[in-house]
BAFI-3210 file (N, C-alpha, C; in Angstrom, 3 decimals, decimal comma, padded with zeros to 6 digits):
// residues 256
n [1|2|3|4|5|6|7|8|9|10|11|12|13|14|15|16|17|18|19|20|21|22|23|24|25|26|27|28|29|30|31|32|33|34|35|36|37|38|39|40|41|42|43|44|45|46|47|48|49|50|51|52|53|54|55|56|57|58|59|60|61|62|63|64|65|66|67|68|69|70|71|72|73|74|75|76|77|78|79|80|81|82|83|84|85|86|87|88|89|90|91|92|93|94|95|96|97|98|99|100|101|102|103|104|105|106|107|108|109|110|111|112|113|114|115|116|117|118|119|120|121|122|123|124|125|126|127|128|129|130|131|132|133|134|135|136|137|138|139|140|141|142|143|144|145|146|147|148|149|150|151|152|153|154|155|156|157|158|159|160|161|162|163|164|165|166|167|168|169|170|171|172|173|174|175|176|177|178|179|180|181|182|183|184|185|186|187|188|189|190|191|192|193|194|195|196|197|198|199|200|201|202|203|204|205|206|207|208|209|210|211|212|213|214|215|216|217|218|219|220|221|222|223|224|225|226|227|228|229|230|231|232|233|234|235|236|237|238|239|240|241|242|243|244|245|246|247|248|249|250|251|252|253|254|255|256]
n.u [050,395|051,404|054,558|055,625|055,555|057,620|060,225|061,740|062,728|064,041|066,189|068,158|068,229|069,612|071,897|072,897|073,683|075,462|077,645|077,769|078,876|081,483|082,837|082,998|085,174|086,875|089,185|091,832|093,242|095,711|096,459|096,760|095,565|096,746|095,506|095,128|094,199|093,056|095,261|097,661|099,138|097,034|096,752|097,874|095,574|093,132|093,772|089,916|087,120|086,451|085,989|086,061|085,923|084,405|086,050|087,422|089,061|091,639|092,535|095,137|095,627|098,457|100,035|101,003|102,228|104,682|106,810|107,640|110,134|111,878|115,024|116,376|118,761|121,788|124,286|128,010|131,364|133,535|135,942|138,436|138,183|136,134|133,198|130,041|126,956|124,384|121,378|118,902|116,553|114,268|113,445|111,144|109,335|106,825|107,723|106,669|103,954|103,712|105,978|106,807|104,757|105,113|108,097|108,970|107,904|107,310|107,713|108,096|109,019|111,783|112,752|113,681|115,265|117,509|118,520|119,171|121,749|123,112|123,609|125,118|127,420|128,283|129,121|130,887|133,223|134,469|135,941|135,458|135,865|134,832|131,962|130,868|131,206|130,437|128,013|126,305|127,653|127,685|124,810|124,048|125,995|124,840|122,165|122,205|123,565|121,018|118,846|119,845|119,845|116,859|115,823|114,849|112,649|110,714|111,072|111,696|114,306|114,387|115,185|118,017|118,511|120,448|120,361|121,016|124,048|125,518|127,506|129,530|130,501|133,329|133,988|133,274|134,938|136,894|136,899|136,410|138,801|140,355|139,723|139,809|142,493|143,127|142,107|144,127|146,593|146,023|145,478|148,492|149,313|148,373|149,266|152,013|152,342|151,253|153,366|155,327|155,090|154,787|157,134|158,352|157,484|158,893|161,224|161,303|160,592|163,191|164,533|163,366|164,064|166,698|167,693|166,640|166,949|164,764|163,052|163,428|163,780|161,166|159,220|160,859|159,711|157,289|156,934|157,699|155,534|153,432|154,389|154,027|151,452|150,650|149,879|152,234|154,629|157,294|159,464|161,196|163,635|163,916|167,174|168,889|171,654|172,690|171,465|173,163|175,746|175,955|176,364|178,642|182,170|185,182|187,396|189,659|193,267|196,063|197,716|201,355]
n.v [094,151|091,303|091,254|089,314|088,040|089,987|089,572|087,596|089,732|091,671|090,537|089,614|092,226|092,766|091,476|092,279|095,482|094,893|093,705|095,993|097,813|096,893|096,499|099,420|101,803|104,651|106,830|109,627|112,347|111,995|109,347|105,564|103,305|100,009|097,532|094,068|091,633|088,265|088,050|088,731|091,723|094,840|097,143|100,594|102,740|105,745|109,025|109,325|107,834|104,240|100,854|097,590|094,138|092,334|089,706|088,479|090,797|092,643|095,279|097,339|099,880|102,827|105,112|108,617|110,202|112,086|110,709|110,206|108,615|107,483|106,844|104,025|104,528|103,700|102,233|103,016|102,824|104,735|105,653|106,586|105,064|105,424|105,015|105,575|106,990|107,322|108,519|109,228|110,573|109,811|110,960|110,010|109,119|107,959|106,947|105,222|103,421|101,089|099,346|099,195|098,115|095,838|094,640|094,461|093,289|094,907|098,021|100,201|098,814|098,027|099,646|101,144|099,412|099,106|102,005|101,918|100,153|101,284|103,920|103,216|102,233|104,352|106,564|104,866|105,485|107,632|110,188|111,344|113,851|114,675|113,956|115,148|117,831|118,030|117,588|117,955|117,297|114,290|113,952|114,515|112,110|109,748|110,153|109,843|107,200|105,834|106,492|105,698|102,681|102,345|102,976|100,931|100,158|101,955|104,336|107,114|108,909|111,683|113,148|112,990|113,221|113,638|113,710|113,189|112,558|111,125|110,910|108,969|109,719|110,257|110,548|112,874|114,565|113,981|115,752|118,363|119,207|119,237|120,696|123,148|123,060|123,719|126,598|127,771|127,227|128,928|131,194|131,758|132,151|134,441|136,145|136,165|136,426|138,928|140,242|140,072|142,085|144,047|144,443|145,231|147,190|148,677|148,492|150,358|152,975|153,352|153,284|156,055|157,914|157,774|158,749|161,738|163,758|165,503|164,224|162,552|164,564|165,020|162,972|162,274|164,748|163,828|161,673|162,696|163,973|162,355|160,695|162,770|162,683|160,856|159,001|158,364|158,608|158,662|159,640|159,265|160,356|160,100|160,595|161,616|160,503|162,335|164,623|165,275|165,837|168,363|170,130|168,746|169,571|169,910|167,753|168,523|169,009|166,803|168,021|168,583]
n.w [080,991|082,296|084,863|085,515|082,665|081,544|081,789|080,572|078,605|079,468|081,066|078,469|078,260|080,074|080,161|077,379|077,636|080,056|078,198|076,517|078,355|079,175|076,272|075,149|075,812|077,064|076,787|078,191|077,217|077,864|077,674|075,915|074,355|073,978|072,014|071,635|069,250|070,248|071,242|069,681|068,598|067,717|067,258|068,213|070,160|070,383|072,204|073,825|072,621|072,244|070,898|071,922|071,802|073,414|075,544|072,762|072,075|073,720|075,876|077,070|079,052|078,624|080,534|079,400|080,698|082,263|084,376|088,131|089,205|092,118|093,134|094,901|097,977|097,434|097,709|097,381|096,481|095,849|093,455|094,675|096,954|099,332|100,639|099,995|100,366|097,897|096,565|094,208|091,395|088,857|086,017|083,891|080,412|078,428|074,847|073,125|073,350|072,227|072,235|074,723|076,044|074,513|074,145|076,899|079,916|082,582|082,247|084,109|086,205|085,213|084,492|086,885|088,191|086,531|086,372|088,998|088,840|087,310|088,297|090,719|088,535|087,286|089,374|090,530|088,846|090,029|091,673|095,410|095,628|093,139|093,229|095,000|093,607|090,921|090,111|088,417|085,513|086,267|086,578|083,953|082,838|083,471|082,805|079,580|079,371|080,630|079,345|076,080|076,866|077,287|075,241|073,519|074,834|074,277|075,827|077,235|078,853|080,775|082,566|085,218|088,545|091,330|094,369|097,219|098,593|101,275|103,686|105,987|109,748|110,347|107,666|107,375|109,157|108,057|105,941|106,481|108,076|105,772|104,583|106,467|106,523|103,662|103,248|105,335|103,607|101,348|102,746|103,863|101,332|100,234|102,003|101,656|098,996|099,367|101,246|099,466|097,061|098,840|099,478|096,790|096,647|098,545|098,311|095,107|096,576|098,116|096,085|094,541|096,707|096,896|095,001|094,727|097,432|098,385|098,511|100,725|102,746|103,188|103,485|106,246|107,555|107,681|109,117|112,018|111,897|112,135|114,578|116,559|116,708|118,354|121,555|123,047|125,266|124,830|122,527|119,546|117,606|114,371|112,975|109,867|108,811|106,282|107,015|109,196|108,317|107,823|110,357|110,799|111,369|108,735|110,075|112,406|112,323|113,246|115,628|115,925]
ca.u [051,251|052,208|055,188|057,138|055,769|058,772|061,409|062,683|063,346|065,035|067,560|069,126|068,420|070,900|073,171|073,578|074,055|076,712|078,629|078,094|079,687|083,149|083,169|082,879|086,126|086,776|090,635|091,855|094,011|096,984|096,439|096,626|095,455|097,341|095,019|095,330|093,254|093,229|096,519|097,920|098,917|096,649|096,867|097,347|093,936|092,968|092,354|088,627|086,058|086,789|085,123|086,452|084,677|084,762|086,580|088,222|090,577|092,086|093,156|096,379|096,412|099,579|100,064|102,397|102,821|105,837|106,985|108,663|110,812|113,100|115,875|116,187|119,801|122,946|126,480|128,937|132,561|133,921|137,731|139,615|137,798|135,445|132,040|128,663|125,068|123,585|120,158|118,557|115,713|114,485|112,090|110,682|108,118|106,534|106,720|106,217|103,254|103,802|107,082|106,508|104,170|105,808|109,184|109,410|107,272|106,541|108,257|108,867|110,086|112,953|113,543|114,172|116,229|118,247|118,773|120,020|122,783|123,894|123,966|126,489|128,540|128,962|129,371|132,210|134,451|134,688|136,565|134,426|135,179|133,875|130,599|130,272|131,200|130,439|127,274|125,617|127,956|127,346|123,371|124,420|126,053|123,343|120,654|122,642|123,152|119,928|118,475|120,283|119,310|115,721|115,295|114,581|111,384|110,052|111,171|112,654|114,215|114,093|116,433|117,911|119,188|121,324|119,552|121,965|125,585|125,703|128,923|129,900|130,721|134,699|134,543|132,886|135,468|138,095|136,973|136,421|140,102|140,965|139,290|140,583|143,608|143,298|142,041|145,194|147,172|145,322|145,947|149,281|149,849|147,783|149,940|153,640|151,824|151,499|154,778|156,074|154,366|155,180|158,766|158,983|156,898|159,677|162,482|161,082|160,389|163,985|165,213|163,460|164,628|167,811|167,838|165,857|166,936|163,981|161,589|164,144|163,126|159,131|159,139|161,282|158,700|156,047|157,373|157,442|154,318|152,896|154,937|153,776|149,896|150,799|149,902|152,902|155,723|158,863|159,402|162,109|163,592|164,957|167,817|169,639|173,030|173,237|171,488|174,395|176,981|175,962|176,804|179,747|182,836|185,838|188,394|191,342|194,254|196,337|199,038|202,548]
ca.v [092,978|090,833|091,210|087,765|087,881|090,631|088,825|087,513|090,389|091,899|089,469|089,912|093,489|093,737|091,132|093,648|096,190|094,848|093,685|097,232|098,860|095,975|097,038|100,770|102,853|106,266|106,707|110,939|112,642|111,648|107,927|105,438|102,002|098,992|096,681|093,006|090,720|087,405|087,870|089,270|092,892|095,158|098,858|101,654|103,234|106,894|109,058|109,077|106,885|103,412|100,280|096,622|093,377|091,109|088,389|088,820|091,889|093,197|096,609|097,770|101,288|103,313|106,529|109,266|111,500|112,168|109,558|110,653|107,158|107,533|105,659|104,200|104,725|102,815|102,011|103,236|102,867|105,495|105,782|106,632|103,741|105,985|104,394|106,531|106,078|107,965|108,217|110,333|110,854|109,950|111,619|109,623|108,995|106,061|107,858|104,330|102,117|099,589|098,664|099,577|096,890|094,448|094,349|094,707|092,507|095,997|099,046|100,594|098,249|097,461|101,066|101,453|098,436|099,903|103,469|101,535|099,488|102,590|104,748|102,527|102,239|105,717|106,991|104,194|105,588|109,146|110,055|111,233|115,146|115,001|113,151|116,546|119,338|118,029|117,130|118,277|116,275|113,350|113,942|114,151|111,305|108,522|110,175|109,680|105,701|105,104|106,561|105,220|101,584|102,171|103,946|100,089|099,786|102,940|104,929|108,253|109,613|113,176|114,198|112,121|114,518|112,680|114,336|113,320|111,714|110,744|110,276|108,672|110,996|110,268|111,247|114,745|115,401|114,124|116,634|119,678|119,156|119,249|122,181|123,819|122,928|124,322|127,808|128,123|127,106|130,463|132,562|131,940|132,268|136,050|136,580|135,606|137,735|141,201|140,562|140,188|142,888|145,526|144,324|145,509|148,771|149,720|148,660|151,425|153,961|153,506|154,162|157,499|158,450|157,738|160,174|162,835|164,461|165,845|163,127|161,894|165,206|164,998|161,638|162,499|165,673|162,963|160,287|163,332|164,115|160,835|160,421|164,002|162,737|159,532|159,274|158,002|160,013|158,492|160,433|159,101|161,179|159,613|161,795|161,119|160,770|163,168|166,120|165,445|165,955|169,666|170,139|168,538|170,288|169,067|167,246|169,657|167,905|166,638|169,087|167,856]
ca.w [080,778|083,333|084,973|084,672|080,982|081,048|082,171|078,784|077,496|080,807|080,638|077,503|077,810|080,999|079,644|076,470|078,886|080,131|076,971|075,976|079,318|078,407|074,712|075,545|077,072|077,231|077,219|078,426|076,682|077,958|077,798|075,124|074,347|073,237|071,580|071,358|068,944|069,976|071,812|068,508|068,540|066,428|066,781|069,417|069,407|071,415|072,985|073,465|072,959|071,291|071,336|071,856|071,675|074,957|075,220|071,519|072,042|074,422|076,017|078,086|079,211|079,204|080,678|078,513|081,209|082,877|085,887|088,663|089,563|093,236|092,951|096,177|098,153|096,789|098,424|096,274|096,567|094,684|092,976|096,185|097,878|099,810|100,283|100,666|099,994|097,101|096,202|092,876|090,846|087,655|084,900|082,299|079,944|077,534|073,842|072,000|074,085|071,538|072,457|076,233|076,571|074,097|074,816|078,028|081,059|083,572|081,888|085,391|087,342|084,699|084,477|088,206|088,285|085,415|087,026|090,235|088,279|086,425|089,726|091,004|087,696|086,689|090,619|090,907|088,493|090,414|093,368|095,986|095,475|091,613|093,417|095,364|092,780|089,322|089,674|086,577|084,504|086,775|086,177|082,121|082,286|084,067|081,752|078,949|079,594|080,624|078,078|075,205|076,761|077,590|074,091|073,026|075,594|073,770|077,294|077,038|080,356|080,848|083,629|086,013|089,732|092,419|095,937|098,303|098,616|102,581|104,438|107,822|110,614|110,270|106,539|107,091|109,869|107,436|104,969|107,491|108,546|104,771|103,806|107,049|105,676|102,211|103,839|105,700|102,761|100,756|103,333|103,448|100,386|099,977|103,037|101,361|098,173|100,129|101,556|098,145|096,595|099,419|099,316|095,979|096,847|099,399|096,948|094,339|097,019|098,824|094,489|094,529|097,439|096,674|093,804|095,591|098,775|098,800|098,648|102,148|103,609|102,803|104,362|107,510|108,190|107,824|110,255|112,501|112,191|112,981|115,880|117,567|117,177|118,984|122,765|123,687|126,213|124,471|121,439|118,934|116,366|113,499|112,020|108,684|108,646|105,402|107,423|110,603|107,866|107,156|111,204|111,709|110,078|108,918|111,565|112,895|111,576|114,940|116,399|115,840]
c.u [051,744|053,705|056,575|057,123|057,144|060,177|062,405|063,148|063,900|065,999|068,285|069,395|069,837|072,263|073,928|074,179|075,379|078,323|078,519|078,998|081,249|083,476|083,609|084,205|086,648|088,555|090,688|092,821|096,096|097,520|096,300|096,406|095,562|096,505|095,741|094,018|093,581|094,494|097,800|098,087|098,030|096,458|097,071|096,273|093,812|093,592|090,957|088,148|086,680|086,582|086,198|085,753|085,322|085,379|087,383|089,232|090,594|092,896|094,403|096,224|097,584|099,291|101,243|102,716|104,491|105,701|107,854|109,066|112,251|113,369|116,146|118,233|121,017|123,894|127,220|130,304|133,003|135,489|138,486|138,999|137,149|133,513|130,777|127,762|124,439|122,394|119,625|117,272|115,641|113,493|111,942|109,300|108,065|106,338|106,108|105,211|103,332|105,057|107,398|106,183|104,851|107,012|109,839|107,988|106,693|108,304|109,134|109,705|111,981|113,614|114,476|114,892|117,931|119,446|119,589|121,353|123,758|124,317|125,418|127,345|129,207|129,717|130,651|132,956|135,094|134,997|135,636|134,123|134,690|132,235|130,002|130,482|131,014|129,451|126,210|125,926|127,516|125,804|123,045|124,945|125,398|122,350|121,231|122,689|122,362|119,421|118,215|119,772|117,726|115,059|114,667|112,903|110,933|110,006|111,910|112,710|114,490|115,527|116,673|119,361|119,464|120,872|120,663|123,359|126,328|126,741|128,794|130,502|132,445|135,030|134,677|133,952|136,864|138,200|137,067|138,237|140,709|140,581|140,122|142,263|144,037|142,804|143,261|146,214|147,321|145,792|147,145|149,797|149,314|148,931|151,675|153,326|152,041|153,037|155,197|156,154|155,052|156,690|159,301|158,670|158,367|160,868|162,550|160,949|161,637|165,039|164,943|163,970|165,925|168,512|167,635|165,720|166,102|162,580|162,189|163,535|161,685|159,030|159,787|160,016|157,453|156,001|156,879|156,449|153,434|153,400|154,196|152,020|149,833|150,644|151,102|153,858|157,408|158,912|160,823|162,470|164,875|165,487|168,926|170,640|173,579|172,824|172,225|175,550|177,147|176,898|178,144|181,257|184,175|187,193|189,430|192,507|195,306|197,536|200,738|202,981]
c.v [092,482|091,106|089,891|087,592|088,724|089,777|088,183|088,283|091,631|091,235|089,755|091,368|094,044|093,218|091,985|094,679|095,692|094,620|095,499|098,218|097,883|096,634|098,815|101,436|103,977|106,415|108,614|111,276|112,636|110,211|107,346|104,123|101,005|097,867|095,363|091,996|089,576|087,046|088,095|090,730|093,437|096,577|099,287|102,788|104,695|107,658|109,625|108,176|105,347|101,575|098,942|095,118|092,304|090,137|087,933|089,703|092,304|094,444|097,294|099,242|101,776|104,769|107,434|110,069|111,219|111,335|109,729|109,325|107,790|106,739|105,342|104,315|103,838|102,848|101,919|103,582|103,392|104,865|105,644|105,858|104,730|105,566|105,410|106,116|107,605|107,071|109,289|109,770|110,744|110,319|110,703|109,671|107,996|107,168|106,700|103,105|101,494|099,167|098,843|098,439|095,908|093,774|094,167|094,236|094,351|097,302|099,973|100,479|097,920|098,879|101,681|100,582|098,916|101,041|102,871|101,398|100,695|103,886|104,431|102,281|103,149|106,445|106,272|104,580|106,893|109,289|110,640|113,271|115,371|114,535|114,831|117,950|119,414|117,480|116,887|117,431|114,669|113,004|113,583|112,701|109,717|108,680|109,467|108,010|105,130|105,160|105,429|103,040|101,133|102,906|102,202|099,257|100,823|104,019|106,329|109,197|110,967|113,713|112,948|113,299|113,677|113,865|114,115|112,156|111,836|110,429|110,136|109,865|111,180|110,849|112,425|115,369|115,611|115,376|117,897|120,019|119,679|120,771|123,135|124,153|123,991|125,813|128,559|128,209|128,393|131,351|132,856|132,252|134,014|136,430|137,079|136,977|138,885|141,067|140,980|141,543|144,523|145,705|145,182|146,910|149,643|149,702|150,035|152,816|154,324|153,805|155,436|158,329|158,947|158,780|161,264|163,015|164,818|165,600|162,528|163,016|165,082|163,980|161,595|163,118|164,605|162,113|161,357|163,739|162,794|160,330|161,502|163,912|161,383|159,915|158,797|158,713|159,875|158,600|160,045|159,686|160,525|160,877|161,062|161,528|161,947|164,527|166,527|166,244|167,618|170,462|169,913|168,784|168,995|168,400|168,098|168,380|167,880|167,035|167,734|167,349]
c.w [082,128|083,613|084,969|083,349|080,693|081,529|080,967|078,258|078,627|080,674|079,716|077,069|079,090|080,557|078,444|077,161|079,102|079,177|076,595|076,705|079,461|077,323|074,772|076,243|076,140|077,447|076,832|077,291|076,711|077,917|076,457|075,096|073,222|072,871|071,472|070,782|068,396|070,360|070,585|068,550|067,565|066,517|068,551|069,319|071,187|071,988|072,887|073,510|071,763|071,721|071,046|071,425|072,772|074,620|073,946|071,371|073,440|074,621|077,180|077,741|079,289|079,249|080,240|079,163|081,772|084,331|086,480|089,202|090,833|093,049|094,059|096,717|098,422|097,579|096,891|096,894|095,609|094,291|094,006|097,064|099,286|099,574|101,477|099,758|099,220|096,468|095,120|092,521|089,798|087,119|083,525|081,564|078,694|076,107|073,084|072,673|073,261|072,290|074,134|076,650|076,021|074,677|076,114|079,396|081,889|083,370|083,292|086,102|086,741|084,795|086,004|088,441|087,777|086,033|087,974|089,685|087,989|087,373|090,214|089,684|087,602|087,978|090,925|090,652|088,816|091,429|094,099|095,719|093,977|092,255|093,934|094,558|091,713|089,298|088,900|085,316|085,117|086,283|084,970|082,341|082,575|082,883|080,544|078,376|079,828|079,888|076,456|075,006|076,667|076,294|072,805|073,243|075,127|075,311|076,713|078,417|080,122|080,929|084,364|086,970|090,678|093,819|096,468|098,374|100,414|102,875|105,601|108,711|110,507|109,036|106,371|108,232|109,147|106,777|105,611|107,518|106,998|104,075|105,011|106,788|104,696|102,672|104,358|104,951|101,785|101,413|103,857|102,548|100,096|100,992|102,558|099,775|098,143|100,577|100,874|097,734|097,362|099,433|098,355|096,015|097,145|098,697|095,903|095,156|097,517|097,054|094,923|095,526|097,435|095,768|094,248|096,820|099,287|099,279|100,025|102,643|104,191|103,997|105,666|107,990|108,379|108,808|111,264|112,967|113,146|113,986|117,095|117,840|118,360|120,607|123,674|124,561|126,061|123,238|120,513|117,904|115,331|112,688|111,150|109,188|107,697|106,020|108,845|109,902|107,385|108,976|111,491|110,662|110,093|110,300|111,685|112,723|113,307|114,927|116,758|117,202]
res [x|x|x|x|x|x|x|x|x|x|x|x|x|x|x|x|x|x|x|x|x|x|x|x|x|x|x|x|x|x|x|x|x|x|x|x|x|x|x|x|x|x|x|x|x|x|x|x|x|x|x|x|x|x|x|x|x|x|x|x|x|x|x|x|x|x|x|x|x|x|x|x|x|x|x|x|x|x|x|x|x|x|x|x|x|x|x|x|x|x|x|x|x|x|x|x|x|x|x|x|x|x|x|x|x|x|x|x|x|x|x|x|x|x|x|x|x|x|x|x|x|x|x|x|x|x|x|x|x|x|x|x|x|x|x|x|x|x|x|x|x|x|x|x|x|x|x|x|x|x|x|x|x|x|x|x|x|x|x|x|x|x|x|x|x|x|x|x|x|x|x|x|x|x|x|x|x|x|x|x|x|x|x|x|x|x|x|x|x|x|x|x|x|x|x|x|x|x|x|x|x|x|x|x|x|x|x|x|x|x|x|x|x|x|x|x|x|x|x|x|x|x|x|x|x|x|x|x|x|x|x|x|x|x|x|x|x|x|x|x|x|x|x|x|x|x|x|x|x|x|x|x|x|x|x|x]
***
């Protein structure tokens, strides 16, 4: 057979061909596709294999995995009018591609828009040390609000983690100073504590004593001791008044 005799039936065999490699997609297992026929929704179809027809329907991929979204880094003027630059992290994922694609122009970008807004709301109403020590509830309560709004775009956020809360060099010296502060404050106070504490020790020990002569002796011989290991060459001897009084007799009454 001649070769240009083939040519007729080349032609419509590549143009098939190609309608068949349009019609034809392969969607993974984590992907899913939003049909449109005729610019008409008409099913979410896969995954796997599943066939379209050119130019008549149409297919939007969405992906169901998990999306890690940086939020990029905000000025926030907290409660006590303290302004720093936080930046966080968000986790989501698409469970409803119908309403992903419908409702919503580019699912992402609104979501990261979103997250920003709500960064700066919730962060405003907190003074600056809840920004640094509560930030678990802080994390709860962003997800929480985004959530609840983006639960209309078929979005469901995960987690959402605040990375870093930046201060100017004057704030972190403010705070240094303040914590130095509050250290000294503590250890006065453990300090004023033991005082207390031993105060009342020597109160109860200067009772028994008081009762017991013999618990005054014990404790003399002891001082004693601890004086005679001492390297020193001036030797003080404390002596009770009650063991002078065995010494010294009574007064001679005075000669007429």
């Amino acid at each position: 057979m001649n070769p240009g005799e083939l040519i007729p039936y080349i032609v419509p065999a590549v143009v098939l061909l190609l309608i068949l490699g349009a019609a034809i997609k392969i969607l993974p297992e984590y992907e899913r596709g939003v049909v449109f026929f005729l610019g008409r929704f008409q099913g979410v179809k896969g995954p796997g294999l599943i066939v379209v027809i050119p130019g008549i329907q149409q297919i939007v991929r969405v992906d169901l995995r998990v999306i890690t979204l940086d939020v990029p880094s905000q000025d926030v003027i907290s409660r006590d009018n303290v302004t720093v630059r936080v930046n966080a992290v968000l986790y989501f994922r698409v469970v409803d591609p119908e309403r992903a694609i419908i409702r919503v122009e580019d699912f992402g970008s609104a979501t990261s828009q979103l997250a920003q807004t709500t960064l700066r709301s919730v962060l405003g109403k907190h003074d600056l040390d809840e920004m640094l020590s509560e930030r678990d509830k802080l994390n709860s309560d962003i997800q929480e609000i985004i959530d609840a709004q983006t639960e209309e775009w078929g979005i469901k956020v995960a987690n959402v983690e605040i990375k870093h809360v930046d201060l100017n060099e004057s704030m972190i010296r403010a705070i240094a100073r303040q914590a130095e502060a509050e250290r000294e404050r503590r250890a006065k106070v453990i300090h004023a504590e033991g005082e207390l504490q031993a105060s009342k020790k020597l109160v109860e020990a200067a009772d028994v004593m008081s009762t017991n002569p013999g618990a005054m002796q014990l404790r003399y011989m002891q001082t004693l001791a601890d004086m005679s290991s001492s390297n020193s060459s001036t030797i003080v001897f404390p002596l009770p008044i009650e063991m002078m009084s065995t010494f010294m007799g009574k007064p001679k009454p005075d000669k007429e």
